[in-house]
C-alpha positions in Angstrom: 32.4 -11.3 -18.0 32.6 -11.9 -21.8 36.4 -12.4 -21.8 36.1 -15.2 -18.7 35.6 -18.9 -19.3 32.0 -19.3 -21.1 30.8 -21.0 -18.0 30.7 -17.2 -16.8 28.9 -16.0 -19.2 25.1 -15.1 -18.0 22.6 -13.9 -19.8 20.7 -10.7 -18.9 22.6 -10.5 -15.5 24.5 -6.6 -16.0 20.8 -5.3 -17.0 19.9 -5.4 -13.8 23.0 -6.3 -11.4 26.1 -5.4 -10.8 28.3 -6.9 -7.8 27.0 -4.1 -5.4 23.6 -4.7 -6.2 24.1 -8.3 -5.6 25.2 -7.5 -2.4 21.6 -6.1 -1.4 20.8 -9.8 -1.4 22.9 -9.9 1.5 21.2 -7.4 3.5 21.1 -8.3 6.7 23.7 -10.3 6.8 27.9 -10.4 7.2 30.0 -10.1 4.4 33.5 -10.1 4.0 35.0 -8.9 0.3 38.8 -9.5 0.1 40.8 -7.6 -2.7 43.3 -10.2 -3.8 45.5 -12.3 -6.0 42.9 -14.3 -8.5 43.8 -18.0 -9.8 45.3 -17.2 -12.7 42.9 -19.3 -15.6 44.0 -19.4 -19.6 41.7 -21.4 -21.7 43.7 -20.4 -25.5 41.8 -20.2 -29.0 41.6 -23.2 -31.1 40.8 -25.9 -28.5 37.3 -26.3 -30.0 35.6 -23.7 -27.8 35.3 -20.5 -26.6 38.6 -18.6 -25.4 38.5 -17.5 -21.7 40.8 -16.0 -19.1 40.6 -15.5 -15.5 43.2 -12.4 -14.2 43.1 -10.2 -10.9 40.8 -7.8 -11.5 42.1 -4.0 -10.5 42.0 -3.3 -7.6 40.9 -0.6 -7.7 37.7 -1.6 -9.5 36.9 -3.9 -6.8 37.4 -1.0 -4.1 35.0 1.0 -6.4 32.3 -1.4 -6.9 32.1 -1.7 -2.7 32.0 2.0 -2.2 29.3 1.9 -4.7 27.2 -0.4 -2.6 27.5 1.1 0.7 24.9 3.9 0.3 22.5 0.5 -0.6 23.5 -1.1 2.6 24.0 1.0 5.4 22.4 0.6 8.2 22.9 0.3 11.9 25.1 -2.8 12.2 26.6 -2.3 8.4 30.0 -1.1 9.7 30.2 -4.1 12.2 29.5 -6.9 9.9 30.7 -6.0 6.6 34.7 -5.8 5.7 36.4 -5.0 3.1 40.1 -6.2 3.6 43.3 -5.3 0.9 45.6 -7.7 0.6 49.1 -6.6 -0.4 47.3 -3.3 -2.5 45.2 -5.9 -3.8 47.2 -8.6 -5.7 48.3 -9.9 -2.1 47.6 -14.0 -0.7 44.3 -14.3 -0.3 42.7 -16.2 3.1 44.8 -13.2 4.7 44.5 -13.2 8.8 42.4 -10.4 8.9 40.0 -11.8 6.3 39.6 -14.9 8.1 39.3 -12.9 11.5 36.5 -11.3 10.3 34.4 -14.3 8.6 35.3 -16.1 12.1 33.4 -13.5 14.4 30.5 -13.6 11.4 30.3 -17.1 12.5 30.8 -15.9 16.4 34.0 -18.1 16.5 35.9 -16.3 19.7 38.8 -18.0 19.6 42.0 -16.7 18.4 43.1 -17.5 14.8 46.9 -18.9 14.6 49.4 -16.0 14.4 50.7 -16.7 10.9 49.4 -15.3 7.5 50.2 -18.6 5.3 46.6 -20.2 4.5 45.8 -23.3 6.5 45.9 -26.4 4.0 44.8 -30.1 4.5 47.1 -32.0 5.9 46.8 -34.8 2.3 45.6 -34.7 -0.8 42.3 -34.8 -0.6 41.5 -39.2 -1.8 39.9 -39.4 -5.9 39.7 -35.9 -7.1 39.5 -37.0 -10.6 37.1 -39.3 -9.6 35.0 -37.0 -7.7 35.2 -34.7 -9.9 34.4 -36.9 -13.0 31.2 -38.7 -11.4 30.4 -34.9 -10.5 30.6 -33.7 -13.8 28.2 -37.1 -15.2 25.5 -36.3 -12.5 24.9 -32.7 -14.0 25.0 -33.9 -17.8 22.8 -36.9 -16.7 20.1 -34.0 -15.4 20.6 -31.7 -18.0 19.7 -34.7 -20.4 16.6 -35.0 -18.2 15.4 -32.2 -18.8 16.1 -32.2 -22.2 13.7 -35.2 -23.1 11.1 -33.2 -21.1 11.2 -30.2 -22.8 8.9 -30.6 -25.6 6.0 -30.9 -23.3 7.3 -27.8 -21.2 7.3 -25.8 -24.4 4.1 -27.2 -25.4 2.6 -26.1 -21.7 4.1 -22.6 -22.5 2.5 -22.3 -25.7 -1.0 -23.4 -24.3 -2.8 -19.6 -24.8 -1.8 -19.6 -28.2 -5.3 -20.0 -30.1 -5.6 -21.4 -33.1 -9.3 -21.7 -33.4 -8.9 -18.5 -35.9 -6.4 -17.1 -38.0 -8.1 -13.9 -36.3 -7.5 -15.3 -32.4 -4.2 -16.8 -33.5 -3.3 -13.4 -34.4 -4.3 -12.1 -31.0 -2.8 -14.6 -28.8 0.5 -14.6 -30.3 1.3 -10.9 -29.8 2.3 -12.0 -26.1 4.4 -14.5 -27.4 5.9 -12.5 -29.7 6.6 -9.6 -27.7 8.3 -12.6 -24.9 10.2 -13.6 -27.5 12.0 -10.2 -28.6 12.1 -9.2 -25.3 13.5 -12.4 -23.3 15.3 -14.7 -25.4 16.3 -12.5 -28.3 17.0 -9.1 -26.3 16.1 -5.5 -27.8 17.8 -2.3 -27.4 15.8 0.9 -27.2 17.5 2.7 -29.4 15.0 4.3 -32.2 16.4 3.5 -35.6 17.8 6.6 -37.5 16.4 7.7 -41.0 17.3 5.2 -43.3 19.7 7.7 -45.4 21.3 5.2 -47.5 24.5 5.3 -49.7 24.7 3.3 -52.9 27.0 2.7 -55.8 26.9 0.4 -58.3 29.0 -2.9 -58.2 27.6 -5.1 -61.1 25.9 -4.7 -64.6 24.6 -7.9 -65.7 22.3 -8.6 -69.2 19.5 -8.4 -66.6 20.1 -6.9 -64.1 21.9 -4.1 -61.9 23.7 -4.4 -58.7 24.6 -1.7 -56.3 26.0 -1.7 -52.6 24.0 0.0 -50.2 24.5 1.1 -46.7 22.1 2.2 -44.5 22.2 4.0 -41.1 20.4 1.8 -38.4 21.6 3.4 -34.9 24.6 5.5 -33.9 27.5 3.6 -35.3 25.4 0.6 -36.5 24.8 0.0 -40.0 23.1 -2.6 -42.5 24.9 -3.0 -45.5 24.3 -5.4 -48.4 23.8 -5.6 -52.3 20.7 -4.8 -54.2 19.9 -6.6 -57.4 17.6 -4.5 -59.8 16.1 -6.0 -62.4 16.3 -4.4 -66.3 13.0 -3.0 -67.9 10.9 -2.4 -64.8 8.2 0.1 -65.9 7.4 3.1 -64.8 5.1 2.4 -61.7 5.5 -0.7 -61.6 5.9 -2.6 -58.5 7.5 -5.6 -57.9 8.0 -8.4 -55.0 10.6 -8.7 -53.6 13.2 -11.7 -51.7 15.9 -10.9 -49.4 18.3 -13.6 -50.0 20.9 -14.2 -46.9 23.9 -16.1 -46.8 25.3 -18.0 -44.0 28.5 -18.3 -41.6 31.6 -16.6 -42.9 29.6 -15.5 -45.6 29.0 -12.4 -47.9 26.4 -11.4 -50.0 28.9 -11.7 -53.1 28.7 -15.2 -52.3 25.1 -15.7 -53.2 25.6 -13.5 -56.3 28.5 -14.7 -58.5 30.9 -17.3 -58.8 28.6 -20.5 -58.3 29.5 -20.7 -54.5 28.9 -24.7 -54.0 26.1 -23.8 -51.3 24.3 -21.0 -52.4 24.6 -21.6 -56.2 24.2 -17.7 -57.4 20.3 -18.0 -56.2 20.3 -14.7 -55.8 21.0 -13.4 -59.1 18.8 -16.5 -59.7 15.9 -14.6 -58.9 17.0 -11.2 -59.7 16.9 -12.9 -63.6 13.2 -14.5 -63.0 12.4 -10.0 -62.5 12.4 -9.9 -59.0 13.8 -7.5 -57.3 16.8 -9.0 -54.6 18.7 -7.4 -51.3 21.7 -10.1 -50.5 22.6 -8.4 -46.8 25.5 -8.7 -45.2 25.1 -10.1 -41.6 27.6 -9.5 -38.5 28.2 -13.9 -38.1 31.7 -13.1 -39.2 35.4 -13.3 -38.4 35.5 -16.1 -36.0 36.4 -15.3 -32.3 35.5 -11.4 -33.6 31.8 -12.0 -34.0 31.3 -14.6 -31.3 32.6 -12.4 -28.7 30.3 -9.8 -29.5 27.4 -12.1 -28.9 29.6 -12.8 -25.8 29.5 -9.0 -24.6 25.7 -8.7 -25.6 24.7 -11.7 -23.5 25.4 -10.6 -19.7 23.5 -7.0 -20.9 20.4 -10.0 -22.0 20.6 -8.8 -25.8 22.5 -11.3 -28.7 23.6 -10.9 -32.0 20.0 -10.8 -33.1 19.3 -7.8 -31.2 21.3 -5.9 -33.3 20.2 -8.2 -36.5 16.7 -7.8 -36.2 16.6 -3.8 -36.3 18.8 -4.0 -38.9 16.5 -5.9 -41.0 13.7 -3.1 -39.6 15.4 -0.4 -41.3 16.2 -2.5 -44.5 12.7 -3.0 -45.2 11.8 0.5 -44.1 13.9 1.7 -47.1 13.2 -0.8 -49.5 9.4 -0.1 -48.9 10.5 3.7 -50.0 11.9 2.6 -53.4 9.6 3.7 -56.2 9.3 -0.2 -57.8 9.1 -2.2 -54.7 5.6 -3.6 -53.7 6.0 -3.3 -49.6 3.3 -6.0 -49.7 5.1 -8.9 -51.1 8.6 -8.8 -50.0 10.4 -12.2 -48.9 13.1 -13.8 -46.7 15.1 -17.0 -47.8 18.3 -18.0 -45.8 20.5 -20.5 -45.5 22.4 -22.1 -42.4 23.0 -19.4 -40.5 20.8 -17.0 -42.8 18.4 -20.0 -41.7 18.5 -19.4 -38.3 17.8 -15.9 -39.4 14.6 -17.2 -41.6 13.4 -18.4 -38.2 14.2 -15.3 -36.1 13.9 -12.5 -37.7 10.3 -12.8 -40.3 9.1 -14.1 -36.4 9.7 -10.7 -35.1 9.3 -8.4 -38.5 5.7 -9.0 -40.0 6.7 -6.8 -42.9 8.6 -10.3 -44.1 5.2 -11.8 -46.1 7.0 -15.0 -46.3 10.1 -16.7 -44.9 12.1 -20.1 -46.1 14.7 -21.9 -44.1 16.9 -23.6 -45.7 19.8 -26.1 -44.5 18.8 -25.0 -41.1 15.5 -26.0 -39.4 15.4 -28.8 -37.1 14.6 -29.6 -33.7 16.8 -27.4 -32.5 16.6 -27.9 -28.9 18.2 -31.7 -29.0 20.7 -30.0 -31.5 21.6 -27.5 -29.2 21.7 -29.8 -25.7 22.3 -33.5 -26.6 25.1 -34.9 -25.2 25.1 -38.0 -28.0 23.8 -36.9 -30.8 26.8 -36.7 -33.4 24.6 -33.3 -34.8 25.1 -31.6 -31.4 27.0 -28.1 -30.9 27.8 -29.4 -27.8 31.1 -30.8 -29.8 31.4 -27.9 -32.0 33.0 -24.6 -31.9 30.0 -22.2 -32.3 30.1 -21.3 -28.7 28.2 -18.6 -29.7 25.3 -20.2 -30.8 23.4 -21.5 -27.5 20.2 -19.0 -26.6 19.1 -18.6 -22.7 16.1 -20.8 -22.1 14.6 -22.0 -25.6 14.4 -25.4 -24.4 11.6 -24.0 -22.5 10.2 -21.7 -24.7 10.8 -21.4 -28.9 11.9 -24.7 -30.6 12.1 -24.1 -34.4 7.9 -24.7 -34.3 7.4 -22.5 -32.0 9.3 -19.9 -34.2 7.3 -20.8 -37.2 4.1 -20.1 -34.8 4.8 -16.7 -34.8 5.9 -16.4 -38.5 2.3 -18.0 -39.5 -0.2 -17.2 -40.8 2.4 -16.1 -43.3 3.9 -18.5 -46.0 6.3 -20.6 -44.3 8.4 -23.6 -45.9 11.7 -25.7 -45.4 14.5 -26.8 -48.0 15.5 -30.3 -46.8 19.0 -31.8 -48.3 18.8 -35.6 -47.2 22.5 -35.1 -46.7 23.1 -32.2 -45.3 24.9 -32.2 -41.8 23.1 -30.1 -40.0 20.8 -32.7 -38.8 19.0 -35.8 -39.8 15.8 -36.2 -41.3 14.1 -37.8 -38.8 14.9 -34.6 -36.5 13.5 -32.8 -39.6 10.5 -34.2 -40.0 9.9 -35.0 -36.4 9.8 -30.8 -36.1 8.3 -29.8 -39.1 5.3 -32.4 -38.2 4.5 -29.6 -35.4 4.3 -26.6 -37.8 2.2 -28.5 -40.6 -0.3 -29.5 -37.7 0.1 -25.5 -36.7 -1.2 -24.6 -40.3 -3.6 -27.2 -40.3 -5.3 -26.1 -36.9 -5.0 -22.6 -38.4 -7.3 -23.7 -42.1 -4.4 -23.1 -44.3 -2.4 -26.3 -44.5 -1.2 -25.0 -47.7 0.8 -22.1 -46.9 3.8 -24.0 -45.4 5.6 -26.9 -47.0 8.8 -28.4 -46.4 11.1 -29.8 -50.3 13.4 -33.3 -49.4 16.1 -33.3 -52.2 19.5 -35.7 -52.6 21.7 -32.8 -51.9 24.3 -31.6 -49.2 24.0 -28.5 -47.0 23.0 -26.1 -50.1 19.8 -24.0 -51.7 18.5 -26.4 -54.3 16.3 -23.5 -55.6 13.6 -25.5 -57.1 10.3 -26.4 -54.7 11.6 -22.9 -52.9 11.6 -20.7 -56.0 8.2 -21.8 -56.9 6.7 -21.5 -53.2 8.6 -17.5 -54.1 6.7 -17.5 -57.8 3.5 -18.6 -55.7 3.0 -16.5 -52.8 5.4 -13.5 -54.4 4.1 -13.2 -57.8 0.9 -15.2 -58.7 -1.5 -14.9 -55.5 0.3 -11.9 -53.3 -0.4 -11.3 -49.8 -3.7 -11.0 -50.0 -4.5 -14.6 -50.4 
């Protein structure tokens, strides 16, 4: 499915179904499965979306895949009304006459079928296929856009046994969200995580501070790997906060180190000099088509890229609670872009993360994902990858931050950064101060506007870090 046109692509459907258990739906009922010559279907790289093919599948998968459905179907009449029918070993014209025999006594036609095996055709073209097809495709985007402007008010009914009478019934409440959220939009493997056995060497040696490159085990064959920035003259036994600082699309955690990247601005070593203690990971949103068709193959077994990102962040904060000089009370996430979307995600689902900042990401997320207008939209862009199943109806950006309160939460704004406007901005954000507000504790979120581009500004942010990180700690 993953290697088809995207259209193909459904989430969560191999957890549970194959083709022969599909069939089961059909109980009952005729069938008639013909092994035969597909439409051959191409869609290249580089047209602005994702990559897709469409080829005859083997046939003798196809002839597998039946005979693993017959023990699920037989029955009485099962012989008599299902057929499976080869045509020319299975890359043969399909609409053969024994195929079509068999669909017309399904239907109880009794009539003899023409003696010929060519497939019957219309006689013309059929009138204003274009046409058709066109006004077609405009009554599905005119729903879909429907639906869109309703789906605030969907979410907001699906949100309606979150309490936030109490930070204490707010806790409670949004457990069941929380566990919804890892469970059906994200995805979660079962896989327990390993030991975190992790291999380090240094890389840097700055005037204040180290750097080394860690690895650490997180399942069989799955790692986390990134760069630790140690601070100089940490005393024995002392214990300090700590941010995870992660980069975006195409990125590495070099990039937020050295070399004054033009959107990340070093803010890692940034913070590593103010004495905090920093871990720059490296996230799998790399390599073009490579990356994206993993979240491809993940999708039809209802798990994502965050599926494997979120356990991987488990186990980094597993081992960095083990270090000697890390307080596993105080330690922080700030992303940006697609680290943003992982400011939103991931602190949601770890409650390890005592604070989270997105930055040059946050927005109303929905209308960026689905508008068909809207010159923000990914509906025109080539992140194929980046559309989630069914957020319009359950987790907008607020509804993330629900689930990442009562904790710290804030937003780094550039007025002209593309990801979005600043109406959209603000139009979200609105939700999650209200959130805090219901919640007594308006001042643990805050969003920073600055006359920038899609960058960390690293000014409002590193003192909402110096505030909740060093001065008050978790505890307040």
């Amino acid at each position: 499915m993953w290697q088809e046109p995207i259209d193909r692509n459904v989430f969560g459907r191999l957890d549970r179904f194959g083709d022969a258990e599909i069939s089961c739906l059909l109980a009952g009922r005729g069938c008639v499965v013909e092994v035969c010559e597909a439409p051959h279907v191409v869609v290249p790289p580089g047209l602005g979306g994702a990559p897709g093919k469409i080829e005859t599948p083997d046939p003798q998968t196809v002839i597998a895949e039946w005979r693993r459905a017959e023990p699920l179907l037989a029955g009485p009449s099962w012989s008599e009304r299902w057929h499976l029918v080869v045509s020319g070993d299975g890359v043969g014209p399909y609409a053969t006459r024994e195929s079509l025999a068999h669909f017309a006594t399904l239907l109880g036609v009794r009539k003899p079928l023409p003696n010929s095996e060519i497939p019957q055709r219309t006689a013309e073209p059929l009138p204003d296929t274009k046409t058709r097809m066109s006004r077609q495709i405009y009554e599905l985007d005119r729903h879909n856009q429907q639906v869109l402007a309703r789906s605030a008010e969907v979410r907001q009914e699906f949100l309606g046994r979150l309490d936030c009478s109490s930070l204490e019934n707010h806790a409670k409440t949004a457990a069941w969200y929380r566990e919804y959220f890892e469970n059906e939009v994200i995805g979660k493997w079962d896989d327990p995580l390993v030991p975190p056995a992790a291999k380090t060497r240094r890389l840097y040696d700055g005037a204040a501070w180290s750097g080394y490159e860690v690895v650490i085990p997180v399942f069989d064959e799955v790692f986390a790997h990134g760069i630790l920035l140690l601070p100089k003259g940490i005393a024995a036994g002392e214990k300090r906060p700590v941010v995870v600082c992660q980069h975006g699309l195409e990125g590495r955690p070099q990039d937020t180190i050295a070399g004054d990247h033009p959107a990340y601005h070093n803010f890692a070593a940034r913070l590593a000099e103010r004495g905090l203690v920093v871990f720059a990971p490296q996230n799998p949103y790399i390599f073009g088509d490579r990356f994206r068709s993993l979240q491809r193959k993940a999708y039809p077994l209802k798990k994502t890229l965050f599926s494997v990102i979120v356990p991987q962040h488990r186990q980094i904060l597993k081992w960095l609670s083990g270090l000697p000089f890390v307080d596993s009370s105080r330690i922080g996430f700030y992303g940006l872009s697609y680290g943003g979307k992982t400011a939103m995600r991931v602190p949601a689902l770890v409650p390890e993360y005592c604070l989270s900042i997105c930055s040059g990401d946050f927005n109303e997320w929905i209308w960026k994902n689905a508008s068909a207008t809207s010159r923000y939209s990914y509906v025109g862009t080539g992140e194929y990858e980046i559309f989630e199943f069914d957020l319009g109806e359950t987790f907008n950006h607020a509804e993330m931050a629900a689930l990442i309160a009562p904790r710290p939460f804030m937003v780094e704004r550039g007025h002209y950064d593309g990801v979005s406007s600043d109406e959209a901005v603000a139009y979200e954000y609105a939700k999650v101060r209200l959130l805090y507000a219901r919640l007594g504790i308006p001042e643990r979120t805050a969003i920073e506007w600055f006359p920038g581009p899609h960058e960390i500004h690293g000014v409002g942010t590193f003192r909402f870090i110096e505030q909740y990180l060093r001065d008050q700690g978790p505890e307040n």
